[in-house]
RODO-2510 file (C-alpha; in nm, 4 decimals, decimal comma):
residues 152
     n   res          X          Y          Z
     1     x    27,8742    -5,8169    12,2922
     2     x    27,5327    -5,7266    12,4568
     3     x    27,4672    -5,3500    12,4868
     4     x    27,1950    -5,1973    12,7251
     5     x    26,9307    -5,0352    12,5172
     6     x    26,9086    -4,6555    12,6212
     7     x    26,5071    -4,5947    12,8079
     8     x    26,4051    -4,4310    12,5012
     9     x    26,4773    -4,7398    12,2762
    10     x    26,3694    -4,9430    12,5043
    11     x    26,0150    -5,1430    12,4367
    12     x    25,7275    -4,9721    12,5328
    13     x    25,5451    -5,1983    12,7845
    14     x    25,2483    -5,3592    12,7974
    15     x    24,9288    -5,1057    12,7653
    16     x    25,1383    -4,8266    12,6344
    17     x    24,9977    -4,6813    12,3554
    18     x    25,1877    -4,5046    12,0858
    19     x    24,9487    -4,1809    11,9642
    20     x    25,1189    -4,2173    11,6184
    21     x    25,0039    -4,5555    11,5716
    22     x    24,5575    -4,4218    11,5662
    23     x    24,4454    -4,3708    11,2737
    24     x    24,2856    -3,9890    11,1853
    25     x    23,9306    -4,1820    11,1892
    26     x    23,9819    -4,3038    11,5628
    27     x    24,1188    -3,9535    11,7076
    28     x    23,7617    -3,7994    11,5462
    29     x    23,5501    -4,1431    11,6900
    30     x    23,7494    -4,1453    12,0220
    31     x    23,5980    -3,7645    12,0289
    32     x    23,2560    -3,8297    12,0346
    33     x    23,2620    -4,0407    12,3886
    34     x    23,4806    -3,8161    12,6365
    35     x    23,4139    -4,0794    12,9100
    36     x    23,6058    -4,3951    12,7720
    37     x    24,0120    -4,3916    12,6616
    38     x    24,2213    -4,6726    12,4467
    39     x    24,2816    -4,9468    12,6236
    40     x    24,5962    -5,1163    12,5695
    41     x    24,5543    -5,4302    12,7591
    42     x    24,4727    -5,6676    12,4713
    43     x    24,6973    -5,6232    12,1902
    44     x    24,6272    -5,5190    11,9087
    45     x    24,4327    -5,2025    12,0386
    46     x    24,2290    -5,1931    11,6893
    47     x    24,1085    -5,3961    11,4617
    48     x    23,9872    -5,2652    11,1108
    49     x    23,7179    -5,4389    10,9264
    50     x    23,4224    -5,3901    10,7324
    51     x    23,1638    -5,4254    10,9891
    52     x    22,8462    -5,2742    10,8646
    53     x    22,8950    -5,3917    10,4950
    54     x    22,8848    -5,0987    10,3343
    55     x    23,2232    -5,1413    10,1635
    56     x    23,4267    -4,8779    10,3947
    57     x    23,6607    -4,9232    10,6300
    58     x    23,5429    -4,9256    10,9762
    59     x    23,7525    -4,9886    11,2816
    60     x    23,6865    -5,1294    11,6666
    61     x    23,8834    -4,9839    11,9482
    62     x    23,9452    -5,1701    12,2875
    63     x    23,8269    -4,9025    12,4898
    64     x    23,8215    -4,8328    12,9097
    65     x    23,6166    -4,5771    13,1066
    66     x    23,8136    -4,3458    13,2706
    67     x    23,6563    -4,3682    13,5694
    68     x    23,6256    -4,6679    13,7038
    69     x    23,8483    -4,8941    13,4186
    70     x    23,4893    -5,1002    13,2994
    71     x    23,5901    -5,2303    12,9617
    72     x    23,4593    -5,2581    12,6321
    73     x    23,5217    -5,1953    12,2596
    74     x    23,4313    -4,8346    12,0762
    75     x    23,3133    -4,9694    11,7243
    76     x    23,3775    -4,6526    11,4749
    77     x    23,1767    -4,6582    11,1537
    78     x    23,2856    -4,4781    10,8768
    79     x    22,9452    -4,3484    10,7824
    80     x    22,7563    -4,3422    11,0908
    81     x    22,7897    -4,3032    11,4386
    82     x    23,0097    -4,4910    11,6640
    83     x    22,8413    -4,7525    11,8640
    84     x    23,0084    -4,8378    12,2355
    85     x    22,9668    -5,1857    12,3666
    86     x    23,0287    -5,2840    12,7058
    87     x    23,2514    -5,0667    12,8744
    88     x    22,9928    -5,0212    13,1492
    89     x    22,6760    -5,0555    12,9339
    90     x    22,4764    -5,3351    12,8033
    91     x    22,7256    -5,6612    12,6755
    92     x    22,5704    -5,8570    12,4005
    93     x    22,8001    -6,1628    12,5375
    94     x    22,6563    -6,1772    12,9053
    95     x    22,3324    -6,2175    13,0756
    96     x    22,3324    -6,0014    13,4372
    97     x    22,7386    -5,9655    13,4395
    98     x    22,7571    -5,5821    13,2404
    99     x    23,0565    -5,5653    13,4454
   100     x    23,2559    -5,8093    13,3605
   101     x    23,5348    -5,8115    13,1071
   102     x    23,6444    -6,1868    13,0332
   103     x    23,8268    -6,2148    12,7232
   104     x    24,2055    -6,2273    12,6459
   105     x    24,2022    -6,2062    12,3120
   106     x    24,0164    -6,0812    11,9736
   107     x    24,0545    -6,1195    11,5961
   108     x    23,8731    -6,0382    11,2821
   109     x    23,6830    -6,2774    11,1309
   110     x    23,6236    -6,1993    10,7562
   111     x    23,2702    -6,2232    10,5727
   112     x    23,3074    -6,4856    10,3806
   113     x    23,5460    -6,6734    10,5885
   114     x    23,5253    -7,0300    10,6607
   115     x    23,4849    -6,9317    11,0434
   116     x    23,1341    -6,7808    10,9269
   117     x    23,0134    -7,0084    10,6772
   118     x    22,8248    -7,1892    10,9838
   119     x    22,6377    -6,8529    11,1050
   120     x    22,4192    -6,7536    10,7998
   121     x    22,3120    -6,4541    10,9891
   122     x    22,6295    -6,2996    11,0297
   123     x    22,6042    -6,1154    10,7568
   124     x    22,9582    -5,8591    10,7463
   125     x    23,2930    -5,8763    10,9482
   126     x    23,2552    -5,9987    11,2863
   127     x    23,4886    -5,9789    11,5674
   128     x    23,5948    -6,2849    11,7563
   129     x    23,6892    -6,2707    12,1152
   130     x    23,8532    -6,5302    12,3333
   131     x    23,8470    -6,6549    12,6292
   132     x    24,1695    -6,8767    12,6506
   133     x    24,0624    -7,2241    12,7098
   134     x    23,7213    -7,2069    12,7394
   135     x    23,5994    -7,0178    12,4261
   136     x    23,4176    -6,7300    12,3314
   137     x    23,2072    -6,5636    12,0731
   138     x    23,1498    -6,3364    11,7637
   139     x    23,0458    -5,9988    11,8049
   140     x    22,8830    -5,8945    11,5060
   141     x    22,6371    -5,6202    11,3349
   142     x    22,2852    -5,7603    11,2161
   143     x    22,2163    -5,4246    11,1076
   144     x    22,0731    -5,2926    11,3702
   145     x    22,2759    -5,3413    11,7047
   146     x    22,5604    -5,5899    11,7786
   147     x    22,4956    -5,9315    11,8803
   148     x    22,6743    -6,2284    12,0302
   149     x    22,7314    -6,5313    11,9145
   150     x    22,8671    -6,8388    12,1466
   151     x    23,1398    -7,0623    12,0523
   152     x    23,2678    -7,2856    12,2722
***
């Protein structure tokens, strides 16, 4: 016998973002940039990693501006201050394009992972993001700023 869900038990669409699901860490991060807002386009939303190396959990937000919807990922370090890529500013992953937002997907790829061994200067968690077929990149920290790195 099929029963109708009721609205409220109904999935939550595409882009919806449940407020119970951020972690205390990305309410205080999210805080610090009063232009940009979740993004729940690509999911999952977050991804935690270690991304700095310093042995504390850091995590990196899919993030839109609320202006004008320019894309990008909010990368919130536990000990220091949040670092915004794209989402209007400068995009490690393309030359003259700021604008564009390409990718479909994204994963963590772990230090020490057999996805890394082949990039000696990656260094700590990297994020991979993917264009479906046709390829993509790491995003990772050299200590310094992000950088890109091309896979195809």
């Amino acid at each position: 016998m099929f029963l109708a869900a009721s609205s409220s038990q109904q999935a939550a669409k595409q882009g919806d973002i449940n407020a119970e699901n951020i972690p205390d860490e990305v309410r205080t991060c999210l805080r610090t940039t009063a232009e940009i807002e979740i993004d729940g386009g690509i999911n999952p939303f977050l991804i935690s990693g270690d991304y700095d190396g310093d042995g504390f959990t850091d995590f990196a937000v899919q993030v839109k501006t609320k202006k004008d919807q320019r894309h990008g990922i909010l990368v919130c370090f536990a000990k220091d201050v949040p670092v915004l890529v794209g989402a209007g500013g400068v995009t490690p992953w393309s030359k003259g394009q700021e604008d564009r937002w390409p990718f479909d997907s994204w994963f963590l790829a772990r230090k020490g992972s057999k996805h890394l061994s082949i990039y000696p200067k990656i260094k700590f968690d990297a994020l991979a993001l993917v264009i479906a077929d046709e390829g993509g990149g790491l995003l990772y920290w050299d200590g310094h700023k992000f950088r890109w790195q091309q896979e195809e």
